[in-house]
C-alpha positions in Angstrom: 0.0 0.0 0.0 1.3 2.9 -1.3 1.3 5.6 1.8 1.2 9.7 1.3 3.6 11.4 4.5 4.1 14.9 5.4 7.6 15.7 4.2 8.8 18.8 5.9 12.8 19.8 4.3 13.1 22.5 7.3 15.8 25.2 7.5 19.7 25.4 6.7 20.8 22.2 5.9 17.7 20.8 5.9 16.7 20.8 2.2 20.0 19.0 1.4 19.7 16.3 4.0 15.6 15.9 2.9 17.0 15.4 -1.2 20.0 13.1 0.2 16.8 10.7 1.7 14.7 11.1 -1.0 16.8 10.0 -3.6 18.2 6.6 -1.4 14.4 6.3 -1.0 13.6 6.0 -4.6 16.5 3.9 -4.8 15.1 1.7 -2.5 11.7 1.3 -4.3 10.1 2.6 -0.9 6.4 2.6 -1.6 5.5 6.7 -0.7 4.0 9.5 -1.9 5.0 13.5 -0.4 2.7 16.2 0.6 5.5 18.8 1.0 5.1 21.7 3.5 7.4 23.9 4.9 7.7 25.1 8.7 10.2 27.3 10.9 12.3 30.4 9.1 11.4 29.0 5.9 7.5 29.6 7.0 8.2 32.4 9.0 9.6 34.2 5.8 7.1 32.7 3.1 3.6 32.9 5.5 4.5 35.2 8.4 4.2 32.3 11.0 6.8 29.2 12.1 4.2 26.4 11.7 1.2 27.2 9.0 -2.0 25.4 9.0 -1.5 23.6 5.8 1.7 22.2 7.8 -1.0 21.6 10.4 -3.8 19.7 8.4 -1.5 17.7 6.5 0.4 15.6 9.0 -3.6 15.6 10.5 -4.3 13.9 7.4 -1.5 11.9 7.0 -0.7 10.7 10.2 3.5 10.6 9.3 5.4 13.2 8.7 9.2 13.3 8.2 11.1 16.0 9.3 14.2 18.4 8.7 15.6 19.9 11.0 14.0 23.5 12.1 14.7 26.5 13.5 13.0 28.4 16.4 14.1 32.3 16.4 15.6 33.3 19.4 13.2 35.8 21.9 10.5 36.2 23.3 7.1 35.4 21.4 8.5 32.5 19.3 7.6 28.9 20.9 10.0 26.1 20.1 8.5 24.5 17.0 8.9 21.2 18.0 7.6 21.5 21.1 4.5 23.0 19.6 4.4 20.5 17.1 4.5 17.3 20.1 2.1 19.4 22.6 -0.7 19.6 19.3 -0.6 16.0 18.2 0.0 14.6 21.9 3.2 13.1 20.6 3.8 12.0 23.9 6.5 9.8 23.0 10.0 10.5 22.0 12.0 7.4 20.7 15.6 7.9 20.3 17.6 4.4 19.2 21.6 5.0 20.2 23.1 1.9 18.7 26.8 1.6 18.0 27.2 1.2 14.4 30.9 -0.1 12.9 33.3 2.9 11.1 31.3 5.3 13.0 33.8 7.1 15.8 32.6 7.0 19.2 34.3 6.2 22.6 32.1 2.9 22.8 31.5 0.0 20.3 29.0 -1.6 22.3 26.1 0.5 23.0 22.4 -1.0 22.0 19.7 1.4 23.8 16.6 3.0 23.3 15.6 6.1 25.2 11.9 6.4 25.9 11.7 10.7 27.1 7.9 11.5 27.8 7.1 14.5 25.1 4.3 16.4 26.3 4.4 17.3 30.4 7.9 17.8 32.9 9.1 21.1 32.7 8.7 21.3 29.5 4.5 21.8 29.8 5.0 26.2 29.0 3.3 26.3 32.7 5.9 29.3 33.8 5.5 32.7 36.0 7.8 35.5 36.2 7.0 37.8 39.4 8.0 40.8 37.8 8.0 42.8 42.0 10.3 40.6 43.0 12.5 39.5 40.0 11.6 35.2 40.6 10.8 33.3 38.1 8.5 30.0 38.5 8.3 26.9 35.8 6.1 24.2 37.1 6.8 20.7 36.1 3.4 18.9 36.0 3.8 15.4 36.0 0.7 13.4 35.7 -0.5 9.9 36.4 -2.2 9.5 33.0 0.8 10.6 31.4 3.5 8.8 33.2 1.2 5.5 32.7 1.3 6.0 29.3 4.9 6.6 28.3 5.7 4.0 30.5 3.8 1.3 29.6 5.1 2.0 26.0 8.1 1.7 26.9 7.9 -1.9 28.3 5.5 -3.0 25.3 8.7 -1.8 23.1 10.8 -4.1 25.2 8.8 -6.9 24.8 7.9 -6.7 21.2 11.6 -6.0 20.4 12.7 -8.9 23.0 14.8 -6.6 25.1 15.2 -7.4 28.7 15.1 -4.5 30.8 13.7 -1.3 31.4 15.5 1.0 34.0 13.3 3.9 35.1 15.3 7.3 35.3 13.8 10.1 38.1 14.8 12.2 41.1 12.3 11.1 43.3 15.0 11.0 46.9 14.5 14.7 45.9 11.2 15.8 44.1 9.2 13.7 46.0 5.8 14.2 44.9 6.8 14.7 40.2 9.6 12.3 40.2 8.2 10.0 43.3 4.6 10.0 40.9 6.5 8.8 37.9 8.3 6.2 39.7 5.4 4.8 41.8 3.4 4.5 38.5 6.6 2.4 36.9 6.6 -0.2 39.9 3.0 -0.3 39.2 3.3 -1.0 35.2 6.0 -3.3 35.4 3.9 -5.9 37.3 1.9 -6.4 34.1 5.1 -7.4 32.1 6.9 -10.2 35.1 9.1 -11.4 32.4 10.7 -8.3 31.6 13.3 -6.9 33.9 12.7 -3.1 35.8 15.3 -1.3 37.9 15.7 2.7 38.4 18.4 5.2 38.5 18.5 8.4 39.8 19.3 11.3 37.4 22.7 12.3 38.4 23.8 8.7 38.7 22.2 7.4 35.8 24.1 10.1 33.9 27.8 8.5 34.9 26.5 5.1 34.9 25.7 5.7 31.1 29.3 7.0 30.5 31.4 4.3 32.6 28.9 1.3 32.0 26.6 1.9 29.2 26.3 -1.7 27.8 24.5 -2.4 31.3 21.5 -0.5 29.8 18.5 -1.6 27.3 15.5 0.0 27.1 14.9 3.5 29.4 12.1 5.3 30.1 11.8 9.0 31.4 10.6 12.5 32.2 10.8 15.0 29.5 13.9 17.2 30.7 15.9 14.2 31.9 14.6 12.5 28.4 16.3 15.5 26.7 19.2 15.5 28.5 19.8 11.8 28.2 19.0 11.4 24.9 21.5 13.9 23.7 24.1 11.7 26.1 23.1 8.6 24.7 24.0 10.0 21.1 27.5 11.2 22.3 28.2 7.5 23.0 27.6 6.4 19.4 29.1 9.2 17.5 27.1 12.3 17.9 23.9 13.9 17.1 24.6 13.3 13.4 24.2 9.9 13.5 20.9 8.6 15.6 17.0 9.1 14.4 14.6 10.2 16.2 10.8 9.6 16.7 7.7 11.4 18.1 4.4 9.2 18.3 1.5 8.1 19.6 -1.5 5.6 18.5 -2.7 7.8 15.4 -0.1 9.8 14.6 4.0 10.4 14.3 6.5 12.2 13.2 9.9 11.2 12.8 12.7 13.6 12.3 16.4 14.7 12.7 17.2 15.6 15.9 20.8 17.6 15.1 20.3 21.4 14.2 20.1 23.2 10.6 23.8 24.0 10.7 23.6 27.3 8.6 27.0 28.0 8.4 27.6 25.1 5.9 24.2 25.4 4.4 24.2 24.9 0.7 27.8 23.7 0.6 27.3 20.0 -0.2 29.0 19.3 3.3 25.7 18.0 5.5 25.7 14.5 6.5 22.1 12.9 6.1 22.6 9.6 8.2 20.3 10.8 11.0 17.5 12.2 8.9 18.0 9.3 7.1 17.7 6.9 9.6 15.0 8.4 10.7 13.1 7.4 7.9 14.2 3.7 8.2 12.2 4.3 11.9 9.2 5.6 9.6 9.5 3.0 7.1 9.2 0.2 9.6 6.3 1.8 11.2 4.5 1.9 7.8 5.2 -1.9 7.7 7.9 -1.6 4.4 10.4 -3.6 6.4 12.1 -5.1 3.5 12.7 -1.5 2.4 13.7 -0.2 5.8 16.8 -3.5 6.1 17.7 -2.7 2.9 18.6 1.0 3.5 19.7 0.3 6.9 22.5 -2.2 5.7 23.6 -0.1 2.5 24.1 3.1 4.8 26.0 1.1 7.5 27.9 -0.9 4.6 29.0 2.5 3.5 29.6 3.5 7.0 32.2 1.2 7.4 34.3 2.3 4.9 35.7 6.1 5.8 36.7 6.9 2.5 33.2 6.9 1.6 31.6 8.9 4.3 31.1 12.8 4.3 33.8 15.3 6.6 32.4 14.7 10.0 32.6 11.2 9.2 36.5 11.4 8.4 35.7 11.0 4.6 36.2 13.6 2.1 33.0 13.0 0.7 30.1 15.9 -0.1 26.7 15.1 0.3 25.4 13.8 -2.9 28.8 11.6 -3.6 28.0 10.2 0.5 24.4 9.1 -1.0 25.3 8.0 -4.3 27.8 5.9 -2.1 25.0 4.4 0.0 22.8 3.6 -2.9 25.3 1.7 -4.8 25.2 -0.5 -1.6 21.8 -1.1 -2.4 20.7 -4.4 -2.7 
């Protein structure tokens, strides 16, 4: 079946990145059709606001959308885009695989984990008061039942669909009793439904230099949004950088999967961007469309050409722009 997605090139490097995926797409005989809308500067620029209604009603209608990076202008009055874009289709979860993958430099060659970061409460809700008398500023981070149930219940579902064996629970609740202590009562609670899956917690702080000393102790974790951002961006330093790992934002209807490194302006239309993480983002979407044979066959060609240096685009330690790095990866197509 032959599925229509949002497509969304974003800002800076964005457009490159978006025709790098495109064409190994094609290449790959992936079975899609593109509604194209734009969002961020680009929007800003063209429509007078950072994300349109069109952008709105099509990923409404579509259900997937694929996503360039974006940028949010700095100051007050502008509302990071992608949190807007989570908070109005209850993405509540954000999925961020950090794998290891061979060629690519990293301190560790073993890491295999997924990051489960609730999306749509924490600090990150907008609930914030400035006290303008007295100069003290206020941010509130709700944490709910519903919402803790939810994120982590997907999180051990992942686990035991994808036959991992544990899921640690990340909070601060010997601190922030009542948030953190709500989110980890409501784990001990969810993993009794799933006995044959593992469940053990870390605090914050510690979970932090656990990850960097012992990361191959750690499959599947689950978490509040801040500590889900701070993590996440951790877990992608062990594998490479932010250049390297997809990300995902879902929830029962909808999702949009995306690339979570920024639009690097200063080497916008150079042919110098390296696609990986957009496009392994889209292997993420691929699979959730149900074109797994497509998604494998991407997967392997990009960490075929991954292995070999030469092949791979400056950040990489290759020499290679970004439309020889793609035509590289879809000669490994097969």
């Amino acid at each position: 079946m032959k599925h229509t997605i949002t497509l969304i090139p974003g800002d800076g490097i964005g457009p490159e990145i978006t025709d790098s995926v495109l064409a190994v797409l094609k290449a790959a005989g992936a079975d899609l059709n593109y509604d194209v809308q734009i969002a961020g500067i680009t929007a800003l620029e063209q429509k007078g606001e950072l994300i349109p209604e069109s952008l709105i009603e099509s990923i409404k209608t579509n259900k997937v959308a694929l996503k360039g990076p974006l940028t949010t202008p700095v100051g007050k009055g502008f509302k990071s885009i992608n949190v807007s874009l989570r908070q109005i289709f209850d993405l509540y979860q954000n999925i961020r695989p950090c794998k290891s993958i061979p060629g690519v430099n990293s301190r560790f060659d073993h890491v295999d984990l997924v990051l489960f970061r609730e999306n749509t409460e924490g600090l990150y809700s907008g609930f914030e008061i400035y006290d303008e008398r007295n100069q003290i500023a206020d941010a509130i981070a709700r944490i709910s039942y519903k919402g803790s149930e939810r994120i982590i219940r997907a999180a051990f579902e992942y686990a035991q669909k994808y036959n991992r064996k544990k899921v640690t629970v990340v909070h601060k609740a010997n601190i922030m009793k009542q948030s953190s202590g709500l989110f980890l009562k409501v784990a001990r609670e969810v993993a009794k439904d799933f006995p044959d899956i593992e469940q053990d917690d870390r605090i914050i702080d510690n979970m932090c230099m656990q990850l960097v000393m012992y990361p191959e102790r750690y499959d599947v974790v689950v978490t509040t949004n801040l500590f889900g951002d701070i993590l996440s961006d951790l877990g992608a330093g062990l594998v490479g950088g932010l250049g390297v790992v997809p990300g995902a934002n879902l929830n029962e209807e909808c999702a949009i999967f995306e690339a979570v490194h920024g639009t690097a302006p200063d080497i916008a239309g150079q042919d110098k961007a390296n696609p990986t993480a957009l496009l392994l983002s889209a292997v993420l979407m691929l699979r959730h469309l149900g074109q797994h044979d497509v998604a494998l066959k991407i997967e392997s060609a990009l960490f075929e050409t991954l292995k070999q240096t030469q092949l791979c685009t400056r950040d990489l330690g290759g020499k290679c722009g970004t439309k020889e790095f793609t035509r590289n990866i879809i000669k490994h197509l097969t």
